[in-house]
C-alpha positions as CSV (number, residue, x, y, z in Angstrom):
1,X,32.7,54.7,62.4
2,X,32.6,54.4,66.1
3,X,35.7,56.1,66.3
4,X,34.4,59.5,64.2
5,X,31.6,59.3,67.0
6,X,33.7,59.2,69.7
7,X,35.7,62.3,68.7
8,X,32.2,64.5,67.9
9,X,30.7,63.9,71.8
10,X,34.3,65.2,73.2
11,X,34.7,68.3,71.2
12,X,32.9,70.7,73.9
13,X,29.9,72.3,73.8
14,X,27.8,74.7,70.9
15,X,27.6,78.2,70.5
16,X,24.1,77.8,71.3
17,X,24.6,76.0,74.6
18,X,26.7,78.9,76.0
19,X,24.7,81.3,74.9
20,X,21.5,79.5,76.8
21,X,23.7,79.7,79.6
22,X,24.5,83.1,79.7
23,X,21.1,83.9,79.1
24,X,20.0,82.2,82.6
25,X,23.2,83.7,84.4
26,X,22.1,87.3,83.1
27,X,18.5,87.0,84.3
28,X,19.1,85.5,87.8
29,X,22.4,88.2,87.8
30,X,19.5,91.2,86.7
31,X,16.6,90.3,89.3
32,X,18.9,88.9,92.2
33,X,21.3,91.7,92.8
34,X,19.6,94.6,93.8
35,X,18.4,92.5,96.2
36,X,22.0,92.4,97.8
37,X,23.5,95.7,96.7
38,X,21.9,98.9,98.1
39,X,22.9,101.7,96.7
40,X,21.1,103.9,99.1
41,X,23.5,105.2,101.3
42,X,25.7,106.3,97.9
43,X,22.3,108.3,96.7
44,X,22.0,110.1,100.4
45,X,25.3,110.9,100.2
46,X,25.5,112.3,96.9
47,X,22.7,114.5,97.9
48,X,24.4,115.6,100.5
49,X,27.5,116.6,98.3
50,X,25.0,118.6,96.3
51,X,23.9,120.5,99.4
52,X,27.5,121.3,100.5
53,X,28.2,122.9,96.4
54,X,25.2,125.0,96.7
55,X,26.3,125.9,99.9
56,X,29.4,127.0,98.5
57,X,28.0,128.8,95.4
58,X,26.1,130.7,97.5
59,X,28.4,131.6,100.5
60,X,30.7,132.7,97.8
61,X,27.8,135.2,95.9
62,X,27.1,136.7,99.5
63,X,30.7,137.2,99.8
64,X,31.2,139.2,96.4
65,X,28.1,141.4,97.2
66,X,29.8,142.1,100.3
67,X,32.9,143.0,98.5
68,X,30.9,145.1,96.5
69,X,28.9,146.7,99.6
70,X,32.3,147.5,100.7
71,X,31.3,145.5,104.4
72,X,33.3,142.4,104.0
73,X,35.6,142.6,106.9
74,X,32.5,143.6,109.7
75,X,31.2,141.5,112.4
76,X,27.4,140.9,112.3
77,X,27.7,142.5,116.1
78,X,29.5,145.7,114.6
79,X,26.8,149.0,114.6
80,X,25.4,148.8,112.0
81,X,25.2,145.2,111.4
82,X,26.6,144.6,108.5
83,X,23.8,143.3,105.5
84,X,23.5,142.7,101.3
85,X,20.7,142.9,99.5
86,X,19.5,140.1,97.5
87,X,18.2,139.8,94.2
88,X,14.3,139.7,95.7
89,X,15.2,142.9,97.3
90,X,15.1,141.5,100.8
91,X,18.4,142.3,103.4
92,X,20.4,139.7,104.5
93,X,22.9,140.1,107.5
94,X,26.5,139.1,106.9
95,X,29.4,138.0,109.4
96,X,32.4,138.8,107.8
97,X,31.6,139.0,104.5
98,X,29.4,135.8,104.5
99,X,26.1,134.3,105.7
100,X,25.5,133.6,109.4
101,X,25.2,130.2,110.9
102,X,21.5,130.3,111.1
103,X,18.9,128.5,109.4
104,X,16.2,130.9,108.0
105,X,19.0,132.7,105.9
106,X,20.0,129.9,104.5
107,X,16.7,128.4,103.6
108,X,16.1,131.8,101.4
109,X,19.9,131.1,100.0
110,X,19.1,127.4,99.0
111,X,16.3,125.3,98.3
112,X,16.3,122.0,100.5
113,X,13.1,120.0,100.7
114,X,11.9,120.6,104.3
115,X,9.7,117.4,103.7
116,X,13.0,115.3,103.5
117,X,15.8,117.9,105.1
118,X,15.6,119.6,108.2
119,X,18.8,122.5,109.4
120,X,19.2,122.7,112.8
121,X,21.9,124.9,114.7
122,X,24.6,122.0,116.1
123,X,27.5,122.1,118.3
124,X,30.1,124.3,117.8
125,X,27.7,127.4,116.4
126,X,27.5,125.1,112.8
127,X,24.5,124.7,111.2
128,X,23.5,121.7,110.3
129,X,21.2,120.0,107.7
130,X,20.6,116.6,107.7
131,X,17.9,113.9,106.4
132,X,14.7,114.0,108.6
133,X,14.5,110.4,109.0
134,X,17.4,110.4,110.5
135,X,16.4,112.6,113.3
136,X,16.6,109.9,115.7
137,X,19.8,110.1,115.8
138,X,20.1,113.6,116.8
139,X,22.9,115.4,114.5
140,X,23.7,117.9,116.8
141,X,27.3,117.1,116.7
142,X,28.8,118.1,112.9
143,X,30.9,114.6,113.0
144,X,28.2,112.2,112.7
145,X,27.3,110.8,109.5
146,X,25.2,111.7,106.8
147,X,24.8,115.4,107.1
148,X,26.5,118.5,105.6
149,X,27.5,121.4,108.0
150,X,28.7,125.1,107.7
151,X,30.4,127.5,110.5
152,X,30.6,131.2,109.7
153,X,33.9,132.9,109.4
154,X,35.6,134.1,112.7
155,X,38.1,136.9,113.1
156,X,40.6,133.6,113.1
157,X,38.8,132.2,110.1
158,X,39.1,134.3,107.4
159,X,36.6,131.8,105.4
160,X,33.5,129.2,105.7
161,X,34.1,125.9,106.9
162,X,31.6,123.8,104.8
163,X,31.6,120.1,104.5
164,X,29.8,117.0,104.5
165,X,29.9,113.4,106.1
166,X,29.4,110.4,104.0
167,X,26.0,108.2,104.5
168,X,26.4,104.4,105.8
C-alpha cells in the first residue's frame, strides 16, 4: 500500500493547480504591464502618419483642380498668380499645380486640432506641423522627430515632398 502512495504524490500536479497558476500569472501579466510598456510614442506617431495621408489626399485634389483650371505648370509669382477654387467657394493660390508651403492654406485643406497641433513655416521653406507639447523643442528643422513636414514643388521638383518622422 505504501508503494501505490508513493507513485500518486510523484505523478505531477492537477489540472486545477495549473490552471490557479495561470490565473495569478494573467492578472499580475494584465495590471503590471502597462506599467512598463508605453505605447505612446506609437499613438503620436500614428497620428502623425494620418496627417502626412491627408496631406497627400489633399495636395493631390488641389493638383487635379489645377489640371482642370488649366494653371498647373505656373509659379505662384507668375501675373496672375495662379489660384482654384474650392468647394466653399473661397480661392486658393497654387505653386505649380499644388498648395503653398504656408500654414493658413493648409489649415482650410485639413483639419488638425490647433489645441494639440501647431504648423509652423521651418527650415528649408517646409511647413511643418508638429505636437504642441513638444514645442520646447523647437521643430524648425524638418529632421527632428515627431512631426510631419511638406515643401512645395520647385521648377526642379515637379511634385510635393511630404513626410513624417517617427515619435520616440
Amino acid at each position: 500500500m505504501t508503494k501505490k502512495q508513493s507513485r500518486k504524490n510523484t505523478q505531477g500536479f492537477t489540472l486545477i493547480e495549473l490552471i490557479v497558476v495561470i490565473v495569478i500569472l494573467g492578472t499580475l501579466a494584465a495590471t503590471v504591464a502597462p506599467k512598463y510598456i508605453d505605447l505612446t510614442a506609437d499613438a503620436h506617431t500614428a497620428t502623425l502618419e494620418a496627417v502626412k495621408g491627408s496631406m497627400q489626399g489633399a495636395s493631390a485634389l488641389v493638383y487635379s483642380k489645377s489640371i482642370v483650371a488649366g494653371n498647373q505648370s505656373k509659379a505662384e509669382t507668375d501675373t496672375p498668380a495662379p489660384s482654384i477654387t474650392l468647394a466653399d467657394g473661397s480661392s486658393l493660390d497654387i505653386h505649380y499645380g499644388y498648395p503653398r508651403a504656408n500654414a493658413d492654406d493648409w489649415k482650410r485643406l485639413i483639419d488638425i486640432d490647433e489645441d494639440i497641433y501647431a504648423i509652423t513655416l521651418g527650415f528649408s521653406s517646409r511647413l511643418i506641423i508638429y505636437r504642441k507639447d513638444r514645442e520646447g523643442i523647437a521643430p524648425i528643422l524638418w529632421t527632428l522627430e515627431c512631426l510631419t513636414y511638406y515643401r512645395a514643388p520647385s521648377s526642379s521638383r515637379p511634385e510635393p515632398e511630404i513626410g513624417s518622422n517617427a515619435c520616440s
